[in-house]
Structures are given as structure tokens and as C-alpha cells.
C-alpha positions as CSV (number, residue, x, y, z in Angstrom):
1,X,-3.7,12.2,30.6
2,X,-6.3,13.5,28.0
3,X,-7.1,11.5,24.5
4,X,-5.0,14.4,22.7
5,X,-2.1,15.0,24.5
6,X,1.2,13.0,24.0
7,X,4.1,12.9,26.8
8,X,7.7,13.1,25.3
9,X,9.5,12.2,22.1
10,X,9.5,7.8,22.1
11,X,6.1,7.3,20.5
12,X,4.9,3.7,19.6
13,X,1.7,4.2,16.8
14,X,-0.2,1.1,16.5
15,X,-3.4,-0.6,14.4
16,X,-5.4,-2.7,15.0
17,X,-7.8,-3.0,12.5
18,X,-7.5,-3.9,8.6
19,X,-3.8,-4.7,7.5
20,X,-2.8,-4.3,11.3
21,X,0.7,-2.7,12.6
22,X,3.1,-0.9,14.6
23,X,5.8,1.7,13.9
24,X,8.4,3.8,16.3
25,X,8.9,7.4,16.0
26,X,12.1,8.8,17.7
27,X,12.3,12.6,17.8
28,X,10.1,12.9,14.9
29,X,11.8,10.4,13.0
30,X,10.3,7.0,11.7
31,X,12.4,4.6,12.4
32,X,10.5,1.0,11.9
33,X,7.6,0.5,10.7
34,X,6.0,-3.2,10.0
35,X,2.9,-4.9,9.6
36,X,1.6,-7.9,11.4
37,X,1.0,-10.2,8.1
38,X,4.4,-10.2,7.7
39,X,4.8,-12.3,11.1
40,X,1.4,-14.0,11.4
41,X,1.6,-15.3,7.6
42,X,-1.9,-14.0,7.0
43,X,-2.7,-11.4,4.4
44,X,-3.8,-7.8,5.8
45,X,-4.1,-9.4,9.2
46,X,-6.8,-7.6,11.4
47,X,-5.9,-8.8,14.6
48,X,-3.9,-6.7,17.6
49,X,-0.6,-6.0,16.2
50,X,1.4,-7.9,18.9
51,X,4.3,-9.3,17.0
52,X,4.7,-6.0,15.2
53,X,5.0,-4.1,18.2
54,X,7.6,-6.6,19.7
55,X,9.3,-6.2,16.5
56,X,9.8,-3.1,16.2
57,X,11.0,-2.5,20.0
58,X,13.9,-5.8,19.5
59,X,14.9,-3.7,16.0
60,X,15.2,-0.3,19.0
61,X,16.6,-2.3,21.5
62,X,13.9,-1.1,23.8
63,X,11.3,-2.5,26.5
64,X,8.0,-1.7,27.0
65,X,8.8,0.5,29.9
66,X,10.8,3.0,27.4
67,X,8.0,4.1,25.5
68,X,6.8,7.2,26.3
69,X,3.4,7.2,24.1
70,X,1.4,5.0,21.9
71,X,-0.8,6.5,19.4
72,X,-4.0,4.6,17.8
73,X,-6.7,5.6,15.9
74,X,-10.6,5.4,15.0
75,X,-12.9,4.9,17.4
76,X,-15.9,5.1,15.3
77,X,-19.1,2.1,16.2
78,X,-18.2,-0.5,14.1
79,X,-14.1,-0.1,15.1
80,X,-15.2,-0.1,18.5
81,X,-17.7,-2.9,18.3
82,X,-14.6,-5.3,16.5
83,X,-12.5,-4.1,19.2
84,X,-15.1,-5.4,22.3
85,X,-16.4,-8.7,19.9
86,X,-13.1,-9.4,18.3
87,X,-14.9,-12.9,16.8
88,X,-16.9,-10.3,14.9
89,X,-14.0,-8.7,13.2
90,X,-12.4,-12.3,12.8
91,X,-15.9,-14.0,10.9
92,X,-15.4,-10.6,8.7
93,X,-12.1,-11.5,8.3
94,X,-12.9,-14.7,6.6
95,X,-16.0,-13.2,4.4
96,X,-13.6,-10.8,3.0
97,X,-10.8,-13.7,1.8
98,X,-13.8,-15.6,0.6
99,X,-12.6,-18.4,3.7
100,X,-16.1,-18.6,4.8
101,X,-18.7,-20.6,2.9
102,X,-21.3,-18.4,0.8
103,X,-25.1,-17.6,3.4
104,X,-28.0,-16.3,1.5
105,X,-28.1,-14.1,4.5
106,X,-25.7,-11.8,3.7
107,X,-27.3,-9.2,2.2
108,X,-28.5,-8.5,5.2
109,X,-25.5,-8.7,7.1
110,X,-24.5,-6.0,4.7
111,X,-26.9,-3.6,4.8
112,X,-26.5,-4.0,8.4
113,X,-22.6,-3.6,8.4
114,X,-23.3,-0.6,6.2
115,X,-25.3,1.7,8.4
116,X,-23.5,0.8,11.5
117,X,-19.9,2.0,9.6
118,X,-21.6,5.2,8.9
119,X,-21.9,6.1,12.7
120,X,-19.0,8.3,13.7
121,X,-17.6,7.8,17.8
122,X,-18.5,9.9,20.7
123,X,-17.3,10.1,24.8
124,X,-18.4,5.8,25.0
125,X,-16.8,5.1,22.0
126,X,-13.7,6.4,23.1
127,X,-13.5,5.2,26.3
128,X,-14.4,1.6,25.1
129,X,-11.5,1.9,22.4
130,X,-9.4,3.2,25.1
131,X,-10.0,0.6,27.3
132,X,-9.4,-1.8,24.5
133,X,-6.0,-0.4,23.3
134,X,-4.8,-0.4,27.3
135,X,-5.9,-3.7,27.9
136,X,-4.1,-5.3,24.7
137,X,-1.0,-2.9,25.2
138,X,-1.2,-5.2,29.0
139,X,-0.8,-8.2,27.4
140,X,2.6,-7.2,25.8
141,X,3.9,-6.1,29.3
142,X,3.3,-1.9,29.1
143,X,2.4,-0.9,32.6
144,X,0.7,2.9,31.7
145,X,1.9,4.5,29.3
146,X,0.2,7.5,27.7
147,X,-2.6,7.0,25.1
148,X,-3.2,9.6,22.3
149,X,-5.9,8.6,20.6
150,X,-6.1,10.3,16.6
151,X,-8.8,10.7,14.1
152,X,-8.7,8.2,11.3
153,X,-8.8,10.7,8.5
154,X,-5.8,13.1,10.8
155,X,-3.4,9.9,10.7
156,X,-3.9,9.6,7.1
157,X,-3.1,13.4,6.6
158,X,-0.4,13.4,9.2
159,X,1.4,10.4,7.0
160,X,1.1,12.3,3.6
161,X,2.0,15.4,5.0
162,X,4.8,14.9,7.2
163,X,6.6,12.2,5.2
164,X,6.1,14.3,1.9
165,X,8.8,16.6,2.4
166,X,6.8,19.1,1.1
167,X,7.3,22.9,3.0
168,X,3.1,23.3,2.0
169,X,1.0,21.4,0.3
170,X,-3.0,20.7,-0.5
171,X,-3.1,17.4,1.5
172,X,-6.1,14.7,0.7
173,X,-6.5,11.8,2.6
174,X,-9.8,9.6,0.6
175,X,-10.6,6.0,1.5
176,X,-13.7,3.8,2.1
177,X,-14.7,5.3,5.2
178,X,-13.2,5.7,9.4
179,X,-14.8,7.6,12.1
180,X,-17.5,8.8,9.9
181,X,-15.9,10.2,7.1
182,X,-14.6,9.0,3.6
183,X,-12.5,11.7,2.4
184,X,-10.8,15.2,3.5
185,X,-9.2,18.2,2.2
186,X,-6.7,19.9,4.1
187,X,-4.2,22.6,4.3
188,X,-0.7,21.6,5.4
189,X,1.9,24.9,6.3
190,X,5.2,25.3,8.9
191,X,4.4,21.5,10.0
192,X,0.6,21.5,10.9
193,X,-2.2,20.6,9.3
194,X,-5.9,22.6,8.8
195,X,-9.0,20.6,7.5
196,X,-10.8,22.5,5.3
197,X,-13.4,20.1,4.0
198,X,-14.6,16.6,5.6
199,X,-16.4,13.7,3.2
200,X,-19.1,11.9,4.6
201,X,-18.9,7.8,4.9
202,X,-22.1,7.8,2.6
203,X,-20.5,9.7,-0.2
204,X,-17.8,7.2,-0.2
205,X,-15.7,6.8,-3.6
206,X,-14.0,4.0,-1.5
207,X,-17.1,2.0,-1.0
208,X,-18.2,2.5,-4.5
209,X,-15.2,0.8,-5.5
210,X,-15.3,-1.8,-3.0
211,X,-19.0,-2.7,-4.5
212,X,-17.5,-3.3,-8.1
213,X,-14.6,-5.6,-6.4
214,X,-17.0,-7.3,-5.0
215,X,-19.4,-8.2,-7.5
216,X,-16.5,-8.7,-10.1
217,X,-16.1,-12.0,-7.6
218,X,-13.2,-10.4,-6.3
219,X,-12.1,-9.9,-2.9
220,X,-12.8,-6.3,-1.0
221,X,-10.1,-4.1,0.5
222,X,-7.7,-6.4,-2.0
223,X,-8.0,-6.8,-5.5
224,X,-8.9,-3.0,-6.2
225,X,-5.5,-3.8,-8.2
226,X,-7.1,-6.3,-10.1
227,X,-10.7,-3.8,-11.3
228,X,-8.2,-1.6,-12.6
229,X,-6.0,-4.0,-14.2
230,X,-8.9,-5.8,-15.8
231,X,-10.4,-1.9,-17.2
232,X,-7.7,-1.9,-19.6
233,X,-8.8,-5.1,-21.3
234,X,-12.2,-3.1,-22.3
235,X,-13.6,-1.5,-25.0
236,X,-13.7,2.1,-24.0
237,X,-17.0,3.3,-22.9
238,X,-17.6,7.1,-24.4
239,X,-18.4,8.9,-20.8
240,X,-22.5,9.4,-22.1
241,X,-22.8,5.7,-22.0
242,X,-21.4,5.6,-19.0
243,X,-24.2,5.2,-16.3
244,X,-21.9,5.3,-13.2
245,X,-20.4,8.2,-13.8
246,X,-24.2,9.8,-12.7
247,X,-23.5,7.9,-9.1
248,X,-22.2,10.7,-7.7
249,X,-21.4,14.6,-8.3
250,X,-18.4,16.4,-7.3
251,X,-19.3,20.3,-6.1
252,X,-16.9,22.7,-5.1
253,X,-14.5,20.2,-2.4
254,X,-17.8,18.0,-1.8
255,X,-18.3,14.9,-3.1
256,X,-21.8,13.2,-2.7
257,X,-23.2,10.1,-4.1
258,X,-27.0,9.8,-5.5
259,X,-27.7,6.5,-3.7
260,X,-27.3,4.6,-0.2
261,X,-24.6,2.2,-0.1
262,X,-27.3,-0.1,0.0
263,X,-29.2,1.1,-3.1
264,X,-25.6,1.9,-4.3
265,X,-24.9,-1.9,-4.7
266,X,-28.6,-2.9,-6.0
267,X,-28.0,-0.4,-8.8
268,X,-24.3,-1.8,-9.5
269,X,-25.7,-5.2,-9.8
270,X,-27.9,-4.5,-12.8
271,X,-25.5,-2.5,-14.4
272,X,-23.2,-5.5,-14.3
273,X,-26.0,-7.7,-15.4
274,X,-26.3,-5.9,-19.0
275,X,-22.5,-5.7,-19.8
276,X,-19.2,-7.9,-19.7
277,X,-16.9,-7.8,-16.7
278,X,-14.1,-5.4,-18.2
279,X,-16.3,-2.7,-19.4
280,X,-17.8,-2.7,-16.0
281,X,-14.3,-2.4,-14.5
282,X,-13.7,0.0,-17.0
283,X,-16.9,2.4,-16.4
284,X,-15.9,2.2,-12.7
285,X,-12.4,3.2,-13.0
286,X,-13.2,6.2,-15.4
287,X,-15.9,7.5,-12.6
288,X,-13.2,7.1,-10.1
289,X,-10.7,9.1,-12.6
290,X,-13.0,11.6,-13.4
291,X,-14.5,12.6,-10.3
292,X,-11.0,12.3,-7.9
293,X,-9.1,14.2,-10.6
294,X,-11.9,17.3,-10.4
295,X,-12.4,17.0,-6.8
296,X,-8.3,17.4,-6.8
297,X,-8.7,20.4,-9.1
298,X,-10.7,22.1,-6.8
299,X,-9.3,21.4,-4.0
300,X,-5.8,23.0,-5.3
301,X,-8.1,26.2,-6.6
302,X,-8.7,26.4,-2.7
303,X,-5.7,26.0,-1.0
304,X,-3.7,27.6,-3.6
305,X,-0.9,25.5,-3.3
306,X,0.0,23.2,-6.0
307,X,2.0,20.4,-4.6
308,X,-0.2,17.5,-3.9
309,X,0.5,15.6,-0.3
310,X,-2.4,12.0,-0.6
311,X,-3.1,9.0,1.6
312,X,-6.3,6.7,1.9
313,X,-6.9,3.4,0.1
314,X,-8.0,5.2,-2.9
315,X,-4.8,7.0,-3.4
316,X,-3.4,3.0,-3.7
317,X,-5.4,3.4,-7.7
318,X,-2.1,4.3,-9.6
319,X,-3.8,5.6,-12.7
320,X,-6.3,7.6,-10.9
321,X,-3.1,9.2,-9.9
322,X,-1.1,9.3,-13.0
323,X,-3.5,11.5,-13.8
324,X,-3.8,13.5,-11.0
325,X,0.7,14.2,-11.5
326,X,-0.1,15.2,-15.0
327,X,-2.7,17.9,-14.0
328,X,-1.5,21.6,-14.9
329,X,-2.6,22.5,-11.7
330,X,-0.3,20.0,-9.7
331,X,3.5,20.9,-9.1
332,X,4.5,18.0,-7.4
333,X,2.5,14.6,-6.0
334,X,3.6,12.6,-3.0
335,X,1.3,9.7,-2.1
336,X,2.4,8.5,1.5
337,X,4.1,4.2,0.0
338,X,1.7,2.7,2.3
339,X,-1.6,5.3,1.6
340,X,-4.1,2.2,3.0
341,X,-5.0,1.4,6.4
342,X,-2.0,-0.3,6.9
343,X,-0.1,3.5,7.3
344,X,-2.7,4.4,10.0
345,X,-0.2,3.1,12.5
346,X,2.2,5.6,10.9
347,X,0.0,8.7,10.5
348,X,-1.3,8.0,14.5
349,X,2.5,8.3,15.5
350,X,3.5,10.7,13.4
351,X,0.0,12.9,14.2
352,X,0.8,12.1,17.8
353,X,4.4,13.5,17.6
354,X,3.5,16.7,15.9
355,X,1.0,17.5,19.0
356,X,3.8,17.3,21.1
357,X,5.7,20.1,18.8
358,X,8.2,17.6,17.2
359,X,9.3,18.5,13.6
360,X,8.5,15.6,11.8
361,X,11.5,14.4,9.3
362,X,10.5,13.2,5.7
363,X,10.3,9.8,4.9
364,X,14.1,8.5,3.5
365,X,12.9,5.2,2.2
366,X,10.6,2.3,3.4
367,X,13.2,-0.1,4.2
368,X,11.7,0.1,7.6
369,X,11.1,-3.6,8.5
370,X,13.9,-5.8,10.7
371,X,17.2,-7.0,9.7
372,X,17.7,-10.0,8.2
373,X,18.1,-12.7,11.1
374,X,21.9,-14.7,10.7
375,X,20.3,-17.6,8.7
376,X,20.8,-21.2,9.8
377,X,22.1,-23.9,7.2
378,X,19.8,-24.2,4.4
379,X,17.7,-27.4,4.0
380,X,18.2,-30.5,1.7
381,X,17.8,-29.3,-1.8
382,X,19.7,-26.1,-1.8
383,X,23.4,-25.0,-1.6
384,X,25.3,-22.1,-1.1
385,X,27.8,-19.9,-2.7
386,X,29.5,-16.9,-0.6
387,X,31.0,-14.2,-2.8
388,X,33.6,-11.9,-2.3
389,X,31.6,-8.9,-2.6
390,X,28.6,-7.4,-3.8
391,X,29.6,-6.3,-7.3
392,X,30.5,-9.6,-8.5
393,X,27.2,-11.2,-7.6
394,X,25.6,-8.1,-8.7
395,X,27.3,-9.6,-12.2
396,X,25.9,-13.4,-11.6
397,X,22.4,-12.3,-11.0
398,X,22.5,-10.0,-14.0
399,X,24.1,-12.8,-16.5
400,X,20.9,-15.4,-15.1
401,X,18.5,-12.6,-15.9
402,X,19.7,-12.1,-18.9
403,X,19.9,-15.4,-19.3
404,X,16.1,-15.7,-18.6
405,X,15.7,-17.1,-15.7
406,X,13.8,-15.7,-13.0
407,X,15.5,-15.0,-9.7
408,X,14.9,-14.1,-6.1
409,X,16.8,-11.0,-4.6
410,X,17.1,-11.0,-0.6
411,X,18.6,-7.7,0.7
412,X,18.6,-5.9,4.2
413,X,15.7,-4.2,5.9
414,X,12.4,-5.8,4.6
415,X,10.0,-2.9,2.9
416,X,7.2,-1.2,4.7
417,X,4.1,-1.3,2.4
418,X,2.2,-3.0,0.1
419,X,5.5,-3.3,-2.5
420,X,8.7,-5.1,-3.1
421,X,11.3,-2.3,-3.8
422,X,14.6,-4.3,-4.2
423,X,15.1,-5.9,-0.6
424,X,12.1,-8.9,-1.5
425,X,11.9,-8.7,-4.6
426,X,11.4,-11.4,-7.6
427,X,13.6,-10.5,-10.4
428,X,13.7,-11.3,-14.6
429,X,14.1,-9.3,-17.6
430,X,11.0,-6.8,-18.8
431,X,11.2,-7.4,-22.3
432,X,10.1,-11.0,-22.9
433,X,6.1,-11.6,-22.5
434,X,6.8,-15.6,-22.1
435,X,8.8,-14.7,-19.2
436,X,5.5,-12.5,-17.8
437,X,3.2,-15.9,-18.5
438,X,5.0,-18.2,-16.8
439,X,5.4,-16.4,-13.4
440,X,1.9,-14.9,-13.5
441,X,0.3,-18.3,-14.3
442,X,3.1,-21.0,-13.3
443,X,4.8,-19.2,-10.1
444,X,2.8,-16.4,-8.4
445,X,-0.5,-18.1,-9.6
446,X,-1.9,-14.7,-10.3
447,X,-5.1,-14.0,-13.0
448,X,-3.5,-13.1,-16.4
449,X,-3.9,-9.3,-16.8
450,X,-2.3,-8.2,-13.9
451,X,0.5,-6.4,-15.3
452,X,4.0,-6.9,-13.0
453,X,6.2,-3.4,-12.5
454,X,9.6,-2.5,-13.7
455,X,12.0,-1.1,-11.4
456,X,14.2,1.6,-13.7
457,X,17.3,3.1,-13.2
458,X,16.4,6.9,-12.8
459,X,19.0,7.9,-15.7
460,X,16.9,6.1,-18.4
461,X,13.3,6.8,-16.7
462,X,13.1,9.8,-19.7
463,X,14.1,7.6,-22.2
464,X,11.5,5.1,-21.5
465,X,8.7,7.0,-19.7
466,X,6.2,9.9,-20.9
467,X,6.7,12.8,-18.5
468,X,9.2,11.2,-16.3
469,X,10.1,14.6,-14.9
470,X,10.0,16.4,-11.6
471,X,10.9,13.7,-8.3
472,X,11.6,10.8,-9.4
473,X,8.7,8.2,-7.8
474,X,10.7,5.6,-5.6
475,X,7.5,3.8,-4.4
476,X,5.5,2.1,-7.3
477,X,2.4,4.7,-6.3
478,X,1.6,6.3,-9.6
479,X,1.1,5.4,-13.3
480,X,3.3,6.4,-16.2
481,X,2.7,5.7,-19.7
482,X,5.9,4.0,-21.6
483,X,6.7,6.1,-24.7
484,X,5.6,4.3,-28.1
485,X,9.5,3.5,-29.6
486,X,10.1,1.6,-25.8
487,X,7.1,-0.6,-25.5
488,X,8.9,-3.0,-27.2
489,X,11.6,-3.6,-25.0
490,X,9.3,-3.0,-21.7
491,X,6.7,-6.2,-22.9
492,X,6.5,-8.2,-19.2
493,X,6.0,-4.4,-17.2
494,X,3.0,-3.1,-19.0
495,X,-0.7,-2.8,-19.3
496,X,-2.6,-3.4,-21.9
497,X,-2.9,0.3,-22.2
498,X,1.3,0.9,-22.3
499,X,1.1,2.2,-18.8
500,X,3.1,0.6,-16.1
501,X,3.6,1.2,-11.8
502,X,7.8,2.1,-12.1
503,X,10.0,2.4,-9.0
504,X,12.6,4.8,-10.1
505,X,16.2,3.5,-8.5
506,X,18.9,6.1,-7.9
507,X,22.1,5.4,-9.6
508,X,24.1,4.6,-6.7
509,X,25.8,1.9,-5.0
510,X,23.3,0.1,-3.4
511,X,22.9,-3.5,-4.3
512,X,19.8,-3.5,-6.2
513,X,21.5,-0.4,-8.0
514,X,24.5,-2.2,-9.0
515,X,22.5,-5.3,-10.4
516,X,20.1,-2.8,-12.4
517,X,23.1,-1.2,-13.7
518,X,24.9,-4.6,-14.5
519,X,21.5,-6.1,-16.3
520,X,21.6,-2.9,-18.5
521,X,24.8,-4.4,-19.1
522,X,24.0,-7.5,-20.6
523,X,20.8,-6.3,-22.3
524,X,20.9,-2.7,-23.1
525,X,18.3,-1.7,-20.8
526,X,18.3,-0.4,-17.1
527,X,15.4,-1.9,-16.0
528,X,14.3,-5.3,-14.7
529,X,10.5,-6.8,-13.7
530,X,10.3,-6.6,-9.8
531,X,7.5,-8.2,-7.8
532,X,6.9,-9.3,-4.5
533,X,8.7,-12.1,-3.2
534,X,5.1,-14.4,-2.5
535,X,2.7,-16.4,-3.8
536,X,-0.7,-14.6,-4.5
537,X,-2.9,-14.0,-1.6
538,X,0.1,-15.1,0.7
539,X,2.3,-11.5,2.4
540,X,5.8,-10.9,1.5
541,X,8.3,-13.3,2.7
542,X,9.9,-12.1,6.1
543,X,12.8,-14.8,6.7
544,X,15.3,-16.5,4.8
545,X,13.7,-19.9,5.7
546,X,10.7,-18.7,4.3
547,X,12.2,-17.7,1.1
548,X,13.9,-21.4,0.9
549,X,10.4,-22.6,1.0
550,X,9.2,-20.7,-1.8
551,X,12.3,-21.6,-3.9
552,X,11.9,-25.3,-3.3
553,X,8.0,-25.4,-3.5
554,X,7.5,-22.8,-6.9
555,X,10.8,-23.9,-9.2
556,X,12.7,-20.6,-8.4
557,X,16.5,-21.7,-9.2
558,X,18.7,-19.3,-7.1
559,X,18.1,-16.8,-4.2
560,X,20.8,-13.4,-3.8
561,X,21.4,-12.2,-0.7
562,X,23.8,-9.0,-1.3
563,X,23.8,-8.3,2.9
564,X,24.9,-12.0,3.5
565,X,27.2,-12.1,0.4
566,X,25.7,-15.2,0.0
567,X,24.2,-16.9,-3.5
568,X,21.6,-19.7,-2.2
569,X,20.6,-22.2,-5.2
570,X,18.5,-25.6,-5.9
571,X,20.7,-28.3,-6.4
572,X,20.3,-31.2,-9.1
């Protein structure tokens, strides 16, 4: 069967690249989705997804002989390359996490590394991949099934598009670079997709940024997070001083950059070496803002239609996008909750099914990941409480919060994505800075001005939030600014700037509904901090056990699981 032509409705998308996975689409639906960190305890794993795939077929029920499909993606020279030497992509691997001791040599492996990312794939390329993907998919026991193989830049459009919802929409996939390309436009109408306009690698807004992470002594593909969070700690820079803001030039729905990667970096450097770290996280951010935003503009000027459909690592910058939501031009925004490379296994399954004429359901929620496993007895050092129902410990983890303590909160499927949303989440009131400090620095181990995010209860969103109109954002992926009179009472969630990263919760009966609306209780306010249930640099918990290690090794009290009914806390 040819590289673009999938067989029936079971499709299995996988990646095997940066922040590897594996998802299951049924008839067009997503049905789980989860990444391979999760499982191999390593952060944005790169290796072949192979606990992710047996993970999500055990969640199905299914054998490898009942998938019909399995959809992958990029097969550019340096994917394919990793894919035949995988000790090259595992060396990179540990130069990335800063694992591997510092070589004077590697300016050379990255100039090297840069022109071979900029070749796109062709008919070798593709086999080789192929081959690759078959021979892995062996391993796991799948005899032959058929292999659609999907453009890197297509996946990413096929996960904003299809999951947005959205009947049409101007759909933008922009990232550092795959299969030759850093960015697209597209047209998205009765479920398919045009591309209108393709980015080259070496224009790459993604790369750009990757630089500054990088020489902020920062780690690539990682701590984007932490450029932007650090930009707010700056003295603005009036846009006329800004000398990165000349690095590239946006033109119609092109975007091109004045200098090589290589040159690109050189230049960076001695813009760094004149000024402090936070205006040069600062003068890169606004470039980012100010060029993404009018590339966006033009875009919708093109496609005439005003809802916004985005994916690509770049879409992960929440105040690039804040701004992009409050654009006259833009109706609505969607940015696909897991917009990096770790969605690619998504977008290649969800591309895959639309070939095959499936209609393609919107995404629900991301509680995508497996059940919670029937937990063995906890270990020395903790007890346990079961409850009667989930109201009342609802009411026990609310009167701890407000209390102020800080609380771990275990519930159901885990989340797909780069965010805790309520099922592994770490939990404490948003109005007391002290309470920020002592998790950042004391419990996460996290660098100071990294703001944490508030989950809010979407009935008091408008009293809290500037512009909190139109869908309310369930995933953390765009930037609001807290109005003036509320900063107050929303200390621990917020930027130095007053923006935060909200996840607006529906007022239901959900359990991480119920304990919002119970905490509003005790302190007036609908809203709690949420982060992710880890350490820094370590993935999201997956397992109870897990969590009973990070209660016992970081001082976290008591651990709510509402699916259990069960209250887990440190004795003595």
C-alpha cells in the first residue's frame, strides 16, 4: 500500500522523535493519547514510543493484530538519519538536558546539525523511515499493517484543525523546523485542509528562539517557558532599540530571516554580550510578538476567515498568543493542548484518518492518558482515609487549602499534554506569594520568576480576567491579563506583568469542579494555583506509587484521589 493511503477506521499514530508518543483514533475519534516520558521517567523522551503504544492498545483492549493503520510522520535527513543511528539521536538527547559534559567542539557540531535539518526528504528518505517505523512496529508484535506516512507540518495542521471544532478556520502550524519547513498557512473548510503558504527551515522563528534559550544557559526545546517568563522581569526596550527585531521581516504570508542559523547565533551572542539577561529575553519575545501577530494578520486578510485554528512549538508561547486572541481580526483562537512535537503522533493519526474520508470529531478534553491502576497498600510513612463520597473530600481538600497548605490532587485519566488540568495536579490557594516561594524554591525546585497558573471557575473568569469572553480556554494555551482591582487576590498565579496561563473549569460536577467551587467557599475566590504534579525537569507523575514518592521525598502532607474516594496522608 502507497505512503498516503490508509486502510480502514482503527488507526494507531505514533512519534518517534522529540517528546515521543502514541495515540488511537477510532472512527475519527481520539480516544488515548500519551507520551512515552510518562512511562520511561525521562523528560520529552526521544526514543520509539513502545510503552506508549502498549498503553494505549491495554486502555482499547486491543492487540496488535486489530490495528488497521499506523500513521508517522517526517521523514526529512536528519529525522531519518536519528532513525538509522539512533546513538546519534540519544548523544543529542543528553546535549539538550545539559547530561553531557561541555566539548569546545560543538560549534561545529552545530553548524553541522544546522544545515543537515534544513534538507527536506525524498523517495530514500522515505523508504529508510519506512523501513525504520516497520521494523520497530516488529518489535512490538504487528505483523503488516498499513503505513501512512504524513508530512510534519500536515500533522500539525491536521491536530489544530480537526480538534478545533471550528466549521472553517485560517489554520497555522509554526515551529522550529520538520521536513524542511518551519511554518505554514493553510485553509481548513468541510473537513480538509489547503496549504496556501509553506515557511522555510531557514526562516525559522522556532530556531531563533531556540538560540536565545540556549545562550540564556537554558535548555532547547524546554525552557522556552522560562525566556518568556524571565522578559517580564525587564526594562522594556522601545522597539527602535531593539536590534532583533531587524532579524527577520514578515512580507505578505512569508516570513524570512536576514541571517543563517549559523550567523543567526554569532549575531545573538554579541547582542547578549552588551545587555543583561532579561532585556535580551525581553527583545526576543517582543520580535516573536511582533512578527507572529502580523504574519497572523495577514494570513486572516488571505483566507478571509477569522477563526484562528494553531499548532507548532511556537504556538506553546502563551503571550505571543494572548495577543494573537485579542486581534480585531481574530473571532475565535484554538491552539491544538499539545501544539509541540509531542501532538505530531495525534496530527499523523488524525491526518491519516481524514484521507481515509473519516469526519474527524473535536477534541472533548485531554484526559486521554490510562486509568488509574487499583493501587497497592501505601508504604511506611503514609495512611489512608476512604470517604464516602466525593463532595465531602471535595470539603477536606478545600479547608487544607485554605488552610495553606499545599496539596496533591489524583483524579482519573492522566492529561495528554504538556499541563496538569485537575487529574495531576498540585494544589494551594493563589492569593498568598509566600505560598508561591516555597513550592517554586522548596518543592518543585524551579528558578524564581516562573509564574504558576490558576485554574478558575468559568463563572468568575470575567470578574477576574481582561477579555475573558468568547470560549472559555480549558487548556492553559493563551495569556490573559488579570484586571487591576483582582491582582491582589491572584498574587501566587501571576507575572510580573499581571498576566497569567488560566485553565477555565466548567461549573459542573466533576471533582476538580466541586473542590474549586468548595475553595471559593472558604476564601471567596473560585480559583486555586494548579501545577504539575513533578519535580522540575522530571514528567508528570503516572502512578499512585509514584505520587507516594514525591509526597514522602518533597514534604507534601496529603494526596486526594476523588476516583479512589480515598485521602492518602504523611503520618507523624
Amino acid at each position: 500500500m502507497s505512503p498516503g493511503t490508509p486502510k480502514v477506521a482503527r488507526i494507531l499514530g505514533v512519534w518517534d522523535g522529540h517528546d515521543c508518543g502514541a495515540v488511537l483514533v477510532e472512527d475519527g475519534e481520539l480516544i488515548v493519547a500519551v507520551n512515552e516520558e510518562r512511562f520511561s521517567r525521562r523528560k520529552l523522551e526521544t526514543r520509539f514510543p513502545f510503552l506508549a503504544v502498549q498503553a494505549c492498545l491495554k486502555h482499547a483492549g486491543l492487540q496488535p493484530k486489530d490495528i488497521d493503520t499506523v500513521a508517522y510522520c517526517t521523514v526529512d535527513v536528519s529525522k531519518t538519519i536519528r532513525r538509522l543511528f539512533p546513538r546519534i539521536q540519544e548523544n543529542y538527547y543528553a546535549v539538550r538536558r545539559r547530561k553531557a559534559p561541555y566539548r569546545g567542539s560543538r560549534a561545529i557540531e552545530r553548524s553541522l546539525k544546522y544545515w543537515v535539518q534544513e534538507k527536506s526528504g525524498n523517495r530514500l528518505t522515505s523508504w529508510l523511515s519506512r523501513q525504520c517505523i516497520h521494523s520497530e512496529l516488529a518489535k512490538l508484535g504487528f505483523s503488516n499493517p498499513a503505513l501512512v506516512e504524513v508530512d510534519h507540518h500536515a500533522a500539525h495542521a491536521a491536530s489544530a484543525a480537526h480538534m478545533s471544532g471550528f466549521d472553517a478556520a485560517t489554520v497555522l502550524t509554526i515551529d522550529g523546523l520538520g521536513d524542511g519547513l518551519s511554518a505554514t498557512v493553510n485553509r481548513y473548510q468541510d473537513g480538509k485542509l489547503e496549504r496556501l503558504e509553506s515557511i522555510p527551515a531557514a526562516d525559522s522563528l522556532g530556531v531563533f528562539f531556540e538560540h536565545v534559550t540556549d545562550l540564556l544557559n537554558l535548555r532547547m526545546l524546554e525552557d522556552e517557558g522560562k525566556v518568556m517568563a524571565l522578559a517580564t522581569h525587564a526594562y522594556p526596550v522601545p522597539d527602535k532599540e531593539n536590534p532583533l527585531l531587524e532579524f527577520f521581516r514578515v512580507d505578505g504570508m512569508r516570513i524570512s530571516s536576514r541571517y543563517h542559523r549559523v550567523r543567526q547565533y554569532e549575531k545573538l551572542k554579541g547582542v547578549l554580550w552588551r545587555v543583561a539577561s532579561e532585556q535580551f529575553a525581553y527583545m526576543a519575545q517582543r520580535t516573536l510578538e511582533l512578527h507572529v501577530t502580523e504574519w497572523v494578520r495577514n494570513a486572516i486578510r488571505q483566507t478571509g476567515l477569522p477563526c484562528v485554528a494553531m499548532a507548532g512549538g511556537v504556538a506553546a508561547n502563551i503571550k505571543v498568543n494572548m495577543i494573537i486572541r485579542e486581534l480585531p481580526e481574530v473571532q475565535e483562537l484554538f491552539i491544538f493542548p499539545h501544539m509541540g512535537d509531542g501532538g505530531l503522533a495525534a496530527g499523523s493519526a488524525l491526518h491519516a484518518a481524514a484521507l481515509a474520508g473519516q469526519c474527524c470529531l473535536p477534541l472533548r478534553d485531554v484526559y486521554l492518558g490510562p486509568e488509574i491502576d487499583v493501587p497497592p497498600a501505601p508504604p511506611l510513612g503514609i495512611e489512608m482515609d476512604d470517604l464516602a463520597n466525593v463532595a465531602e473530600m471535595a470539603t477536606r481538600a478545600a479547608e487544607l487549602i485554605g488552610n495553606g497548605e499545599i496539596i496533591l490532587w489524583f483524579d482519573g485519566r492522566m492529561e495528554f499534554g504538556p499541563r496538569a488540568l485537575g487529574h495531576r495536579s498540585i494544589l494551594a490557594r493563589p492569593d498568598l506569594p509566600e505560598i508561591r516561594e516555597r513550592l517554586n524554591l522548596q518543592m518543585k525546585r524551579r528558578v524564581w520568576y516562573q509564574p504558576f497558573c490558576p485554574s478558575i471557575l468559568e463563572a468568575d473568569a470575567a470578574e477576574l480576567l481582561e477579555k475573558a469572553t468568547g470560549r472559555p480556554n480549558r487548556y492553559m494555551t493563551v495569556g490573559y491579563r488579570a484586571k487591576l482591582d483582582s491582582r491582589q487576590k491572584l498574587q501566587a498565579v501571576l507575572g510580573a506583568d499581571g498576566s497569567c496561563r488560566p485553565q477555565l473549569v466548567a461549573d459542573d460536577d466533576t471533582p476538580y469542579s466541586l473542590l474549586i467551587k468548595a475553595v471559593k467557599n472558604q476564601i471567596g475566590l473560585g480559583c486555586v494555583l494548579n501545577t504539575s504534579m513533578n519535580i522540575h525537569g522530571d514528567p508528570l507523575v503516572a502512578s499512585i506509587d509514584q505520587a507516594w514518592h514525591l509526597m514522602i521525598a518533597h514534604g507534601f502532607g496529603h494526596l486526594f484521589c476523588p476516583g479512589l474516594k480515598r485521602i492518602y496522608r504523611r503520618s507523624g
